[in-house]
C-alpha positions as CSV (number, residue, x, y, z in Angstrom):
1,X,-36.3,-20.4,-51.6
2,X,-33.5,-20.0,-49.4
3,X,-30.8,-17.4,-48.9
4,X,-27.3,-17.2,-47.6
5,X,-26.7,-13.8,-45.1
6,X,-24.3,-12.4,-43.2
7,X,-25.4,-11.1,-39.6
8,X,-23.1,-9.5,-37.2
9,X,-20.0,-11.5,-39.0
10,X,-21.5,-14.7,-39.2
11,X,-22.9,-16.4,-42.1
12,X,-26.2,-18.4,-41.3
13,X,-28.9,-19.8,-43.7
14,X,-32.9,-19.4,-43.6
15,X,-35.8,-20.3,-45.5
16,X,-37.7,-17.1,-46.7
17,X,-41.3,-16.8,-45.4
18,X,-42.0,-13.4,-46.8
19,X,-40.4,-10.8,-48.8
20,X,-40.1,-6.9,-49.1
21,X,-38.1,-4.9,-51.8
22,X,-36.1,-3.7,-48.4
23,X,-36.0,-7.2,-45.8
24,X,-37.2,-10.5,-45.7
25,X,-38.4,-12.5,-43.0
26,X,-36.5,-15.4,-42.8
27,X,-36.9,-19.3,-40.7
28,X,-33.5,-20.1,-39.0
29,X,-32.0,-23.1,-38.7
30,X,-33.3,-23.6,-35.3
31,X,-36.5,-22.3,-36.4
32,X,-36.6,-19.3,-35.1
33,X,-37.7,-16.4,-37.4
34,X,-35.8,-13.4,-37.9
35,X,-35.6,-10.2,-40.3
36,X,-33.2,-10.1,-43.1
37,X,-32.4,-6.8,-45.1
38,X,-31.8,-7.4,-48.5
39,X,-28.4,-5.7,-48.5
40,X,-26.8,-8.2,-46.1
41,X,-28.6,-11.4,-48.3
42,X,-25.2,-12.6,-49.7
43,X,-26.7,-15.5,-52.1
44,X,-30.1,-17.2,-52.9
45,X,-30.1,-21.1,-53.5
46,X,-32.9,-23.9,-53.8
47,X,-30.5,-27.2,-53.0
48,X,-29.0,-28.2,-50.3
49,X,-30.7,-27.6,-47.1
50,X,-29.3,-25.1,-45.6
51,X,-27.4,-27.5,-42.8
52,X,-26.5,-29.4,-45.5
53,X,-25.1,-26.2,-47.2
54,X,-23.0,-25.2,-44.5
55,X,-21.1,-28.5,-43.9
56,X,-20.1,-29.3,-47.8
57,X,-19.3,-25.5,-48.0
58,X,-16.7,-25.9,-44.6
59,X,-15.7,-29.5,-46.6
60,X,-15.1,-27.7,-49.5
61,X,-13.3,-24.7,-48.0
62,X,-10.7,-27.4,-45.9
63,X,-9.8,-28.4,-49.6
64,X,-8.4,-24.7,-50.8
65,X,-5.2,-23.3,-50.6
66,X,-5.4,-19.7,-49.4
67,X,-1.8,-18.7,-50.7
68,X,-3.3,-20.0,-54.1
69,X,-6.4,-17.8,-53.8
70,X,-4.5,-14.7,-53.1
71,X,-2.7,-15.0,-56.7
72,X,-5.8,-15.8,-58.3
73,X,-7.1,-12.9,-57.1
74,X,-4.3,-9.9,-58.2
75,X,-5.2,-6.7,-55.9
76,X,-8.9,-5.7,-57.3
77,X,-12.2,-6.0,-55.0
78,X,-14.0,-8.9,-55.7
79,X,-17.2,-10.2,-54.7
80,X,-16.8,-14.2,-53.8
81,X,-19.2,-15.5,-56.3
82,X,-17.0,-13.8,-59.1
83,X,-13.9,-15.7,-57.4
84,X,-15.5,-18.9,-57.4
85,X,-16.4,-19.0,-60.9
86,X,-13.1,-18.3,-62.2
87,X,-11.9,-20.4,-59.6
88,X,-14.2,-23.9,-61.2
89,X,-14.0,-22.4,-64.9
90,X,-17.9,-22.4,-64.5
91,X,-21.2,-21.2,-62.5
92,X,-20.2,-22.4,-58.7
93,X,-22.8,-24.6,-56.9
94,X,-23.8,-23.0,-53.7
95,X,-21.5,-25.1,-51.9
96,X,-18.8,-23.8,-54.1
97,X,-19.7,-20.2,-53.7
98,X,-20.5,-20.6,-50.1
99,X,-16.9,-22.9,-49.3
100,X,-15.0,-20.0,-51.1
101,X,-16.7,-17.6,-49.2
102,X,-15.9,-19.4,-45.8
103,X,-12.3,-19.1,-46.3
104,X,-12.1,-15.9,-47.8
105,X,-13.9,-15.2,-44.1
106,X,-11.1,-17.2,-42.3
107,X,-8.0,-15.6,-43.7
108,X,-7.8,-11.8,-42.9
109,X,-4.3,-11.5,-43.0
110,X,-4.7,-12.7,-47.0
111,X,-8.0,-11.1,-48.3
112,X,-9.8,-7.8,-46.4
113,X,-13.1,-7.3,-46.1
114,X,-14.7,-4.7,-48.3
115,X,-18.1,-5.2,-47.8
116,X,-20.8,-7.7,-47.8
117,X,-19.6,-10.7,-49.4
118,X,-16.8,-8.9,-51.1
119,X,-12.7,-8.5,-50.5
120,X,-9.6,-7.4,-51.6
121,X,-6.3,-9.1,-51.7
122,X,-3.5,-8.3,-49.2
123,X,-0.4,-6.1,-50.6
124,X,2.3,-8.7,-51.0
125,X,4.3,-6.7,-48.2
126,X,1.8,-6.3,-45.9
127,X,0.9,-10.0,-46.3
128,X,4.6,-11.1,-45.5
129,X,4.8,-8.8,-42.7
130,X,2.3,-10.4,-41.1
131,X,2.8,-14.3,-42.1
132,X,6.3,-13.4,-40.5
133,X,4.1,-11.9,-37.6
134,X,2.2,-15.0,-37.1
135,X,5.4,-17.0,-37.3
136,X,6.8,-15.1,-34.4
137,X,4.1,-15.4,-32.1
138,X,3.8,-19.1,-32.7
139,X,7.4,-19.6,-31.4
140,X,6.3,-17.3,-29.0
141,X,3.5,-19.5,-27.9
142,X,5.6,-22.5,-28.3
143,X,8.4,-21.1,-26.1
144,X,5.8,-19.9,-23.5
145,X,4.7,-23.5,-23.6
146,X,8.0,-25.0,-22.9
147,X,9.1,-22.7,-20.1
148,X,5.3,-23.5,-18.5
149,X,6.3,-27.2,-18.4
150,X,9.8,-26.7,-17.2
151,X,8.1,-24.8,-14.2
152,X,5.6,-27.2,-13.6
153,X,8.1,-29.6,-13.2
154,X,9.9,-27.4,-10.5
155,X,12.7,-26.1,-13.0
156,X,13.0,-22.1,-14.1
157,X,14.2,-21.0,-17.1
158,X,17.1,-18.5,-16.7
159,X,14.9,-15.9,-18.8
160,X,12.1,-16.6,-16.3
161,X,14.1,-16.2,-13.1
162,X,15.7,-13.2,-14.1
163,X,12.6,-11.7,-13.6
164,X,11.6,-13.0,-10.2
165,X,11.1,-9.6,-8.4
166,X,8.8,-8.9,-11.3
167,X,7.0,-11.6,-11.3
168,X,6.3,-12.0,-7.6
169,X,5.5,-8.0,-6.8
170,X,4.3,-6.2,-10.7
171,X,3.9,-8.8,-13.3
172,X,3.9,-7.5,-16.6
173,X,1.4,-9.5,-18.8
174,X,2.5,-8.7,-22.0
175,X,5.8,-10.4,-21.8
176,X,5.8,-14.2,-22.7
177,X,8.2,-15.0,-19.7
178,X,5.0,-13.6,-17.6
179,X,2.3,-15.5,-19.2
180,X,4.1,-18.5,-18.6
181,X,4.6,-18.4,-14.9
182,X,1.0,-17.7,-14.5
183,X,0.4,-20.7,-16.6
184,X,2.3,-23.0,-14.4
185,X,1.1,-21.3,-11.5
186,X,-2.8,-22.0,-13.1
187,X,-1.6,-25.7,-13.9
188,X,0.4,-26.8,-10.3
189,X,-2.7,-24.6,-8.3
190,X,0.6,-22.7,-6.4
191,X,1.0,-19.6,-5.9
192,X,4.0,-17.4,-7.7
193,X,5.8,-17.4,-4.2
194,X,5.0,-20.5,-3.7
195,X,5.8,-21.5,-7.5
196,X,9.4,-19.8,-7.4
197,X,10.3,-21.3,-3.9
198,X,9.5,-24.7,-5.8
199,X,11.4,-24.1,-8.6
200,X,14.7,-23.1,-6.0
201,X,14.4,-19.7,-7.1
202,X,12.8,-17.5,-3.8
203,X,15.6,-18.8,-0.9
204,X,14.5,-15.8,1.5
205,X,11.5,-15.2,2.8
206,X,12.3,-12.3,4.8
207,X,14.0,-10.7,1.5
208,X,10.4,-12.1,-0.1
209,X,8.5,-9.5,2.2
210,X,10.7,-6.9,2.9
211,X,11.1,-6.3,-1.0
212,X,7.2,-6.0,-1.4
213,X,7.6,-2.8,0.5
214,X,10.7,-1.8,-1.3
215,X,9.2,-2.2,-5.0
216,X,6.0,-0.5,-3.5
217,X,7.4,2.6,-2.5
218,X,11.3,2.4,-3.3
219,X,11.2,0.9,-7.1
220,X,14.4,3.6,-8.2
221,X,16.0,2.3,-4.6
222,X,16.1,3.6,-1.1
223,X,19.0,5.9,-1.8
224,X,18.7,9.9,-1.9
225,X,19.2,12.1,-5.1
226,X,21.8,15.1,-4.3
227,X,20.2,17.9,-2.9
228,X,21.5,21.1,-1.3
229,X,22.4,21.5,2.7
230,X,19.7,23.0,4.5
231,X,20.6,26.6,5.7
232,X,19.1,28.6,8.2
233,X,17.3,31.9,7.1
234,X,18.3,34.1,10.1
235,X,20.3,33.7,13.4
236,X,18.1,32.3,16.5
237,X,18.0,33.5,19.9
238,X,19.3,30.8,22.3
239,X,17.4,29.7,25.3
240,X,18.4,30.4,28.5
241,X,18.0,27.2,29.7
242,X,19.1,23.1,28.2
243,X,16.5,21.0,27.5
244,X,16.6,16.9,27.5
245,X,15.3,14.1,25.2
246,X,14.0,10.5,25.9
247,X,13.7,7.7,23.1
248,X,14.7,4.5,22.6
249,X,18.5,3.7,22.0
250,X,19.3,4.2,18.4
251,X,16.9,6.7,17.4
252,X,18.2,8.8,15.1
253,X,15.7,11.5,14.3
254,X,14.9,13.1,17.4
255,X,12.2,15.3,17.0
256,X,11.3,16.6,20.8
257,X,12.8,17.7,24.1
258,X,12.2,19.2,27.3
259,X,13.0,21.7,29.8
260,X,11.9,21.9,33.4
261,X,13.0,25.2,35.1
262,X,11.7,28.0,38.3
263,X,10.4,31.1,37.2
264,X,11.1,34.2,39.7
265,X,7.3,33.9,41.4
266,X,7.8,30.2,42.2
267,X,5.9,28.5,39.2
268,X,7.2,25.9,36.8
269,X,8.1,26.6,33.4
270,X,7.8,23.7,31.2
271,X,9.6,23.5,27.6
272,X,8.2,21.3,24.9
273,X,11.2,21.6,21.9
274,X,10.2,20.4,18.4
275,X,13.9,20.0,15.6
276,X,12.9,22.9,13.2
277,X,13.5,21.8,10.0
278,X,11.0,23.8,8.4
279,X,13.6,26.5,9.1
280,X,16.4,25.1,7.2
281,X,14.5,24.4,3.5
282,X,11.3,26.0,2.3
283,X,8.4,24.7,0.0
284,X,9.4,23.7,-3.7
285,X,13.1,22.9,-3.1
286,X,14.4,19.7,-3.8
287,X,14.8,18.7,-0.1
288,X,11.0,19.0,0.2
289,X,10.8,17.1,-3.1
290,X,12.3,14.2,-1.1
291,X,10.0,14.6,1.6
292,X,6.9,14.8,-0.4
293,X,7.9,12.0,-2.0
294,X,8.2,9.5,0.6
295,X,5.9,11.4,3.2
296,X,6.7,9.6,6.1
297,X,9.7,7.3,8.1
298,X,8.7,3.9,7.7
299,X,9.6,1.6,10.4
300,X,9.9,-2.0,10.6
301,X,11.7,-4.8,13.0
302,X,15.4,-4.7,11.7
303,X,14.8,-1.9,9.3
304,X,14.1,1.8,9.2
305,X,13.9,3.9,6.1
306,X,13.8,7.4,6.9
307,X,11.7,10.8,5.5
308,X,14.7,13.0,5.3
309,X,18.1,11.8,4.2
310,X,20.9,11.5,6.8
311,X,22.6,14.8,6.4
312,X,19.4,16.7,6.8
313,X,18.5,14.8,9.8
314,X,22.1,15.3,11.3
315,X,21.2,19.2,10.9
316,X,18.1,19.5,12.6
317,X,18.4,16.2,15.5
318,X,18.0,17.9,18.5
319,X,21.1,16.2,19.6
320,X,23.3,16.2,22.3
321,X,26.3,18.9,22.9
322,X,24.8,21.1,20.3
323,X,22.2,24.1,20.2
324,X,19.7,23.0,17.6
325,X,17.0,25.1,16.2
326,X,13.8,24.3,17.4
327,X,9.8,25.7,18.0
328,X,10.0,26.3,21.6
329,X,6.2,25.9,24.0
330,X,6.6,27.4,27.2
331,X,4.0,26.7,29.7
332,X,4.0,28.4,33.0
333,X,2.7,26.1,35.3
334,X,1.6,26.3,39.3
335,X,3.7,23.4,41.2
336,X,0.4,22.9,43.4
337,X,-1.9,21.9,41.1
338,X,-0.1,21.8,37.8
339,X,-2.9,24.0,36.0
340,X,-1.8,26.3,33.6
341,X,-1.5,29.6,34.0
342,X,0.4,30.9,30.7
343,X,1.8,29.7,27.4
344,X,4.2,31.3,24.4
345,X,5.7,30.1,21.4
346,X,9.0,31.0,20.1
347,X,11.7,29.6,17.3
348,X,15.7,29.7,19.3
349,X,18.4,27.3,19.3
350,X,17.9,25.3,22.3
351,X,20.8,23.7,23.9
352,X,20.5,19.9,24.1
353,X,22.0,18.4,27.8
354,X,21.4,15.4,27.1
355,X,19.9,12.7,25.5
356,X,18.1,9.5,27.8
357,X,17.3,6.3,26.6
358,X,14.8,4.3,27.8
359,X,16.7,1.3,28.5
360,X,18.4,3.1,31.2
361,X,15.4,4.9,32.6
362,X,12.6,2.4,32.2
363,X,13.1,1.6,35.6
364,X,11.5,5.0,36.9
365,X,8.3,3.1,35.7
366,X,8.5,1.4,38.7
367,X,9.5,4.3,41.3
368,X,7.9,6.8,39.8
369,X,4.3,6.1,40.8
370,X,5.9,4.6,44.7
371,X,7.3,7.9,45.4
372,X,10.6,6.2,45.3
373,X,14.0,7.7,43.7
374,X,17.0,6.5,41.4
375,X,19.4,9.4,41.7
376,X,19.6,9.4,37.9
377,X,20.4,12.6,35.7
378,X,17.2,14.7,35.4
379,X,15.2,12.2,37.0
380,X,13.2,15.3,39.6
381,X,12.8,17.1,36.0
382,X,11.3,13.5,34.4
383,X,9.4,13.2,37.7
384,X,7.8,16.2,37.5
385,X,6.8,16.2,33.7
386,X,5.0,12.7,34.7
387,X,3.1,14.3,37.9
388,X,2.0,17.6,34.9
389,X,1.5,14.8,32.1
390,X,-1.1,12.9,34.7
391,X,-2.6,16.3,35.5
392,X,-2.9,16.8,32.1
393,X,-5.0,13.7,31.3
394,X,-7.2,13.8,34.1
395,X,-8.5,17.2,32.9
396,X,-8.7,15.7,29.2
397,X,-10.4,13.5,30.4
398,X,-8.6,10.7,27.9
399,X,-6.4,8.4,28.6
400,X,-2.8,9.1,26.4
401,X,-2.4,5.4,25.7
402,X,-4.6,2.2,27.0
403,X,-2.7,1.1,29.9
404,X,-4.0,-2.4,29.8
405,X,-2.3,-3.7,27.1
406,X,0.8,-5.1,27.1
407,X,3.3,-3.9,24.1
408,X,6.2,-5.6,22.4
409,X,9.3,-4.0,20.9
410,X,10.6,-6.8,18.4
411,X,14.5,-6.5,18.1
412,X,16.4,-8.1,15.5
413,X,19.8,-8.7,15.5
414,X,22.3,-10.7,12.8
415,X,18.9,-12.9,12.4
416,X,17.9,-13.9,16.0
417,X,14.9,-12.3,17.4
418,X,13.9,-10.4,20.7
419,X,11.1,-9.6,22.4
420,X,10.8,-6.8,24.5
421,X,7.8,-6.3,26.6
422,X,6.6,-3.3,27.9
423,X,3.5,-2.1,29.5
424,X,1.8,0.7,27.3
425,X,0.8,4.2,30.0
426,X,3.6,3.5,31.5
427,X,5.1,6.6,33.6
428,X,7.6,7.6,31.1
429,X,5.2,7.0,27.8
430,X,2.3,8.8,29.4
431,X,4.4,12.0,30.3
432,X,5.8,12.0,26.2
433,X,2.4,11.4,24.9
434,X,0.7,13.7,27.2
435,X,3.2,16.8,26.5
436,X,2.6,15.8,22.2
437,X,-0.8,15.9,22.6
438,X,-0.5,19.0,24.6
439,X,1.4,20.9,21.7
440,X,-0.3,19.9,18.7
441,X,-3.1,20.9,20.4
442,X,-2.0,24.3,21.3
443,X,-0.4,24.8,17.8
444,X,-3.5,23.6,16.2
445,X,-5.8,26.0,18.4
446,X,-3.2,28.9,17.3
447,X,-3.4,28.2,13.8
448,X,-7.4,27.9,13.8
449,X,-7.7,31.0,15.8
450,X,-5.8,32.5,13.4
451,X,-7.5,31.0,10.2
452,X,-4.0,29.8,9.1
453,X,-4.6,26.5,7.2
454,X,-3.1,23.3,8.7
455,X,-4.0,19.4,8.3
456,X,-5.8,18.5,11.5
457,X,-6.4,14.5,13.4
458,X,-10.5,15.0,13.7
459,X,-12.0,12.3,15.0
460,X,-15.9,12.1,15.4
461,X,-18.1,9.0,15.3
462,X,-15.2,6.9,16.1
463,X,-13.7,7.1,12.9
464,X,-10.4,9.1,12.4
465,X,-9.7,10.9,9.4
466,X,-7.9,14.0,7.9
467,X,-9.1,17.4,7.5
468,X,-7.8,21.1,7.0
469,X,-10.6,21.9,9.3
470,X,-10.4,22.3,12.8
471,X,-12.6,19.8,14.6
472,X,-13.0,17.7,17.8
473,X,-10.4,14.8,18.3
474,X,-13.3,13.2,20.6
475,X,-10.5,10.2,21.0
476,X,-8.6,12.4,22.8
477,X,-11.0,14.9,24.0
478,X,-9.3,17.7,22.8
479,X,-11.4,20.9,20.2
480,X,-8.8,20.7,17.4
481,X,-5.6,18.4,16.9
482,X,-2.8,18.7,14.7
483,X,0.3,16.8,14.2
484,X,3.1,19.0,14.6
485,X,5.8,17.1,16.7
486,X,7.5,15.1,14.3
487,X,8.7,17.0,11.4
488,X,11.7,15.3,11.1
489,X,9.8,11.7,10.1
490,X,6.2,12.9,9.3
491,X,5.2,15.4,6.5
492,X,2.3,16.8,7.8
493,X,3.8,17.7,10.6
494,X,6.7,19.1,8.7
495,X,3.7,20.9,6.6
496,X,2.0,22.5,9.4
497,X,5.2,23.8,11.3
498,X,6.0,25.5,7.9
499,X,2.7,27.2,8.5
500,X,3.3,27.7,12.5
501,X,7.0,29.0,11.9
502,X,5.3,31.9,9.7
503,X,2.6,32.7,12.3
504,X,5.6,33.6,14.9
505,X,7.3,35.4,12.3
506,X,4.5,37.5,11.7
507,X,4.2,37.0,7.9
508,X,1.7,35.2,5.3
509,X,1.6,31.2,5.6
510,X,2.7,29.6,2.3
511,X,-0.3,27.5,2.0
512,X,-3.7,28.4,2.0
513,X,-6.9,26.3,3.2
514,X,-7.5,25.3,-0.7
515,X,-4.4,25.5,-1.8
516,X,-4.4,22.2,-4.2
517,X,0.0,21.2,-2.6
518,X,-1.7,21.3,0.7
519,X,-5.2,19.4,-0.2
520,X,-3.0,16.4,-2.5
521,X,-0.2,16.4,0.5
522,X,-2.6,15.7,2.7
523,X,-4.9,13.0,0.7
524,X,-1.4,10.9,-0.4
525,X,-0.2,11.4,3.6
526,X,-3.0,9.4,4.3
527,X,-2.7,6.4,1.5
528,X,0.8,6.1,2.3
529,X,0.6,6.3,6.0
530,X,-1.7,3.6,6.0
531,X,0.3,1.6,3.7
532,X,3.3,1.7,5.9
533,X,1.2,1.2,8.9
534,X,0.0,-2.3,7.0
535,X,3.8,-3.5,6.0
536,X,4.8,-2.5,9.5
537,X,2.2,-5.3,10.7
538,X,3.2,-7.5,8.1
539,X,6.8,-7.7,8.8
540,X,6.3,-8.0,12.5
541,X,4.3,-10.4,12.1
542,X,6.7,-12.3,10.3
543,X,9.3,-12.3,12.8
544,X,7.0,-13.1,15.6
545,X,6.8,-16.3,13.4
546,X,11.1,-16.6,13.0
547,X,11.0,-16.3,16.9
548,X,8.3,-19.3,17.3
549,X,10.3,-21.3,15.2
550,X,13.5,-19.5,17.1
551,X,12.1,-20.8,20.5
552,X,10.7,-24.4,19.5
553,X,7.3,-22.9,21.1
554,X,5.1,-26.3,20.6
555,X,1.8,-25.0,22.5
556,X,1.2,-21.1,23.6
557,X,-1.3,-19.1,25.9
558,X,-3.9,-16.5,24.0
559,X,-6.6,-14.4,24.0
560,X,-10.1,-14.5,22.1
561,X,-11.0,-11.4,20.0
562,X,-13.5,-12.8,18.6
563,X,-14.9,-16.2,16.8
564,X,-12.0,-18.3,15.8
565,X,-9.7,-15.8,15.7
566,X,-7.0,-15.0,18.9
567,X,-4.1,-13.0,20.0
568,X,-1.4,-14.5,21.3
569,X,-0.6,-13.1,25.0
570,X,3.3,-13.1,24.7
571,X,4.1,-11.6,21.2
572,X,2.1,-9.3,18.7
573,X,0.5,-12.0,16.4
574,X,-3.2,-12.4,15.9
575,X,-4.1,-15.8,14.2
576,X,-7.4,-17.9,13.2
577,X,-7.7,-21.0,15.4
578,X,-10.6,-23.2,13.1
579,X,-10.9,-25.6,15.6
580,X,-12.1,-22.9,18.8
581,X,-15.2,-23.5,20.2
582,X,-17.4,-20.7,20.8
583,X,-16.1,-18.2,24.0
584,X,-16.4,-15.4,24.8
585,X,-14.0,-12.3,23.9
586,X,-11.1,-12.1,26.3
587,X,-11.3,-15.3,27.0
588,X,-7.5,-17.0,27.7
589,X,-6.8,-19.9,26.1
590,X,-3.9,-22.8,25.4
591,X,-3.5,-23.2,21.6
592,X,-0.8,-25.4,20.3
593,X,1.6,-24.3,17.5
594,X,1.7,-26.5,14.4
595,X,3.6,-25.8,10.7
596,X,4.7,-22.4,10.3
597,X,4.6,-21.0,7.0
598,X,7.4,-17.7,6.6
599,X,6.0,-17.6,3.0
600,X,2.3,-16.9,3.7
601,X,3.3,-15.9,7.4
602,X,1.2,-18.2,8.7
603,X,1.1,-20.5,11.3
604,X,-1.6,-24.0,12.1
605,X,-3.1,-23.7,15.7
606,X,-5.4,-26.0,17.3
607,X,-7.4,-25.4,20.5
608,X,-6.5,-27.4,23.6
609,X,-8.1,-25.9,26.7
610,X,-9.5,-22.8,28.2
611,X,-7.2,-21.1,31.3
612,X,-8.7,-19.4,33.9
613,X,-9.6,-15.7,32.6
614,X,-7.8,-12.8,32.9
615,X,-9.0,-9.6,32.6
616,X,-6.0,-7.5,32.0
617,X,-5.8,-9.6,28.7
618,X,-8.8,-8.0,27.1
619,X,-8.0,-5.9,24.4
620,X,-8.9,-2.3,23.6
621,X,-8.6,0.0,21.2
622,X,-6.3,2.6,21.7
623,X,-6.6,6.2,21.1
624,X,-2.9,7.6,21.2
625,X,-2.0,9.8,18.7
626,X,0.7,11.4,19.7
């Protein structure tokens, strides 16, 4: 005997060995035996063999009309056999019962299951519902179809380019337009970039990269939502004295000055000003909102997109001609040996003299360290914050920045790229860096010592991380470290002067150590951060690229980091050379420049000799944090 059963939603055949009133045991097809309950045993039969069975039954099913079944059937549950008989006017044949069964099986939409071996017709509503269903997703596949081979042939379809930024940056996989770009892209072997720039559609390649950053964090566009004007809570003292600031021309949030002046027993008194703008809004209102938000100014060659919106930045730059609000470190300090010998914090309005640029005063890099002089504006006060900022990292015993490596301001301007090169420790960086370091680590020892909660640099095992615990910053050789010098572009430095500016006011910090704003702040400072830092490196080095192509550069010296891969020693590019033979790191070589690709930001090098070394071009790692 043989039996027809159902097992896990497929019907199979077997010859029965043995038999229980619950199971039987059963020899498959392939002869293999198996256990068979006697509820899921569908039909018994002598003749045909069962793969005999099977094929006239699938014969016999390709013969029937399904619509036709379904009004046979009216809308009661039925078991197949019962079907089949009324269906032949007599006793079905196995392969009868079995070929009816089959496409019952095959036609959900028509008959639903209600059980083994038996179904029930489809409402006549529901069934046209979804025969109308079906219809629409075979046009759907047969549009998807055609817009796939317009693509592969290097034509887009209006509905498909209207969704480029979509489809390069956060495809939506759902949508037919979608599912048939990543079918041409599957069939040509390019990728979507790649795909679109065939089809005529992606022109730009710099708009190709720079709007991966902009759909990343700037999907709603870069633009501010209203907000109120910051106010101050209470009048400031003014300082007695002016202070200065040094940054590059164009800056627009500057965050830091400096003030040089005598005290009555002969020693220095140095002034580190940080903008205030933790003065101005509080916690919870919607200017902080915007901060939260986008946690950070993000920098790029060309392009800047700033923390705090323009208004709010006017307000607190500490810029020049006005008395800006500021957190104020005062260090009295002996002109011998430039120790320390006292230090206060206050919050004033510090009058701004001036502000320097360092394309003016760059060149005190040079006569700085001969003892020579410029006769520029506040060039003894700049001298002397450099002679404290050395002092400063001798007894740190760190140095601010790595001095040995040579670093490159890329400037763009209506499309044609510069590079600037400057020498990292120089006079003027070191004395900057050094006086940062200084005050986030003075503000970060105050806090601690005061268990006030802030978001502290640690590093320890060479890794750098984030904590709201005070630990070593063994990078920079300091006990504790927090950023607190750039409130105007950082949020955790805007974050932990909220919490300095109510230490000096003598009243409760609005964040506590496990407070859950100050814990999340902290952990999405860190994911965005790095994600900026990663776009940052992305875009410049696309433009190092537009200026190789720019200049015509056919070969170019570089630097071995490590096995086929090289910096180059005149712009900030690191590329793979395949065909470098094995050398040593720091090795200088002569690569030449092949096809540049502004797409995948890419360019093809080849080795062609090795130059005599140099050691300056060994790069390190550097430790700045300021």
């Amino acid at each position: 005997m043989q039996v027809l059963y159902e097992d896990g939603g497929d019907f199979r055949v077997g010859v029965v060995l043995a038999q229980s009133p619950a199971s039987l045991q059963v020899e498959t097809l392939h002869g293999r035996r198996a256990k068979v309950k006697t509820a899921h045993v569908l039909m018994e039969f002598e003749r045909p063999a069962g793969a005999e069975l099977l094929s006239q039954a699938q014969q016999f099913a390709d013969g029937l009309d399904t619509d036709f079944l379904w009004q046979c059937c009216g809308g009661r549950e039925f078991g197949f056999r019962e079907l089949a008989r009324e269906y032949v006017g007599r006793e079905p044949t196995p392969v009868e019962a079995t070929g009816l069964l089959l496409k019952l099986q095959a036609a959900p939409m028509y008959f639903y299951r209600r059980g083994h071996g038996r179904f029930q017709a489809a409402p006549e509503d529901t069934l046209r519902r979804a025969i109308a269903g079906m219809e629409k997703k075979r046009r759907i596949q047969a549009q998807i179809e055609c817009w796939s081979d317009l693509l592969a042939q290097g034509s887009c379809p209006a509905e498909v380019a209207s969704l480029k930024d979509e489809l390069l940056y956060a495809p939506d996989r759902n949508k037919p337009e979608t599912k048939a770009f990543e079918q041409a892209c599957k069939r040509t072997g390019l990728s979507p970039a790649r795909l679109l720039e065939h089809c005529g559609v992606l022109t730009d390649s710099y708009a190709f990269h720079l709007n991966a950053f902009l759909h990343e964090f700037y999907p709603r566009g870069t633009q501010f939502p209203a907000h109120s004007e910051p106010a101050l809570a209470a009048e400031l003292p003014l300082a007695e004295h002016a202070a200065f600031s040094l940054d590059d021309v164009g800056t627009t949030e500057i965050d830091d000055a400096f003030s040089v002046t005598r005290t009555a027993d002969g020693n220095l008194r140095i002034g580190v000003h940080i903008a205030a703008p933790a003065l101005g809004f509080v916690p919870g209102s919607p200017i902080d909102a915007i901060a939260r938000e986008r946690l950070s100014t993000a920098y790029m060659p060309g392009q800047k997109f700033t923390m705090l919106p323009e208004d709010v930045i006017a307000y607190f730059s500490l810029d020049h001609g006005a008395a800006q609000p500021a957190v104020s470190l005062y260090l009295d300090v002996s002109p011998e040996d430039f120790s320390i010998r006292g230090q206060r914090s206050r919050l004033e309005r510090i009058p701004i003299a001036a502000n320097l640029h360092h394309a003016q005063y760059d060149r005190l890099n040079e006569t700085f360290p001969a003892g020579a002089a410029c006769g520029l504006p506040f060039e003894d006060e700049l001298r002397t914050l450099w002679r404290f900022a050395c002092a400063l990292e001798t007894r740190r015993g760190k140095p601010a920045v790595n001095s040995a490596l040579q670093e490159y301001t890329i400037v763009v301007e209506d499309g044609r790229v510069e590079l600037r090169a400057r020498k990292r420790g120089a006079p003027l960086d070191k004395l900057v860096a050094e006086l940062m370091i200084l005050a986030n680590t003075v503000w970060g020892t105050q806090l601690a010592e005061r268990d006030v909660a802030a978001i502290y640099r640690v590093q320890t095992s060479g890794k750098v991380r984030m904590s709201v615990h005070p630990e070593a910053h063994e990078g920079l050789g300091v006990s504790c470290y927090a950023w607190s010098t750039s409130p105007l572009r950082r949020y955790v430095d805007l974050v932990n002067q909220w919490q300095l500016v109510a230490t000096l006011e003598g009243r409760r910090a609005p964040f506590g150590r496990s407070a859950e704003t100050l814990l999340s702040a902290m952990r999405a400072f860190e994911l965005v951060y790095a994600r900026y830092a990663e776009h940052q490196r992305a875009m410049e080095s696309y433009w190092c690229l537009r200026w190789l192509l720019q200049e015509q550069v056919e070969q170019a010296e570089a630097i071995v980091l490590r096995e086929r891969l090289v910096r180059f020693a005149a712009l900030p590019l690191t590329v793979a050379v395949p065909s470098l033979p094995a050398l040593e790191p720091g090795t200088r070589v002569c690569i030449a420049i092949g096809e540049v690709d502004l797409i995948e930001r890419s360019v093809a090098c080849s080795y062609r000799e090795t130059l005599a070394s140099d050691a300056e071009g060994v790069p390190h790692n550097s430790n700045a944090e300021a």
